[in-house]
N, C-alpha and C positions, 0 to 999 in steps of 0.2 A: 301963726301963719308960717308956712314952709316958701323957703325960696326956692328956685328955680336952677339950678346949675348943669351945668357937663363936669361932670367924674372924672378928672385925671388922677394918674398918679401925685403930681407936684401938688395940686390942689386940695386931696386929702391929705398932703402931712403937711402942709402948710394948714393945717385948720387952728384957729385959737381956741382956747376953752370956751363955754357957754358961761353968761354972766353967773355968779354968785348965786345957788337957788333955782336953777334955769335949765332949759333945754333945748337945744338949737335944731331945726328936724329941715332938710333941706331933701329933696327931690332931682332924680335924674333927669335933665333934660331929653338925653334920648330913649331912655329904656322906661316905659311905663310901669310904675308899680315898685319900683326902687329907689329907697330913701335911705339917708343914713340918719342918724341921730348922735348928738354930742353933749355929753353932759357937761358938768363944770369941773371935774376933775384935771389938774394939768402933770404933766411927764413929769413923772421921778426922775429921769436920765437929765445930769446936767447941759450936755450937749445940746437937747431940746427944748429946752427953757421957753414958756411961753405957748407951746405946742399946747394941744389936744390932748387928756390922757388915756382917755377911750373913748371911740368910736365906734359905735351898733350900726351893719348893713340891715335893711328890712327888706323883707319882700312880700308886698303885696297883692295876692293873686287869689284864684280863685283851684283849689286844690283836691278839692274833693267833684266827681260831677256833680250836678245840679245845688250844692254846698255854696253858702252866700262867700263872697272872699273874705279872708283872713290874710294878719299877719304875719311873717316868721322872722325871727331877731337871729342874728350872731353876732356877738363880740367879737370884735377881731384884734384889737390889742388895747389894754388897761388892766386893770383888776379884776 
């Protein structure tokens, strides 16, 4: 199940990793069709400790005309 959130900045690097084996997939509260996903990787950088180690934007839309919608992924920083 996806929760529900508003996207800040603070709010993305404050993410924790997803449990062990996991995938944590949470949804924009204002922008339809934008979700990020977080695995269970956590930061290499010791300063980060506990952080997130990557986090995937999705976008969700419908991209081609009459084309049923799809997804699109970018990593935006991890591995």
């Amino acid at each position: 199940m996806t929760e529900c959130r508003f996207f800040s900045d603070r709010y993305l690097r404050a993410l924790a990793p997803a449990p062990p084996g996991q995938l944590i997939e949470a949804r924009d509260a204002r922008l339809p069709g934008f979700r990020i996903i977080v695995t269970d990787l956590e930061d290499a950088n010791p300063a980060r400790r506990g952080k997130a180690g990557k986090v995937t934007f999705v976008l969700y839309a419908r991209f081609a005309r009459g084309k049923s919608p799809t997804s699109r992924f970018r990593p935006v920083f991890g591995p």
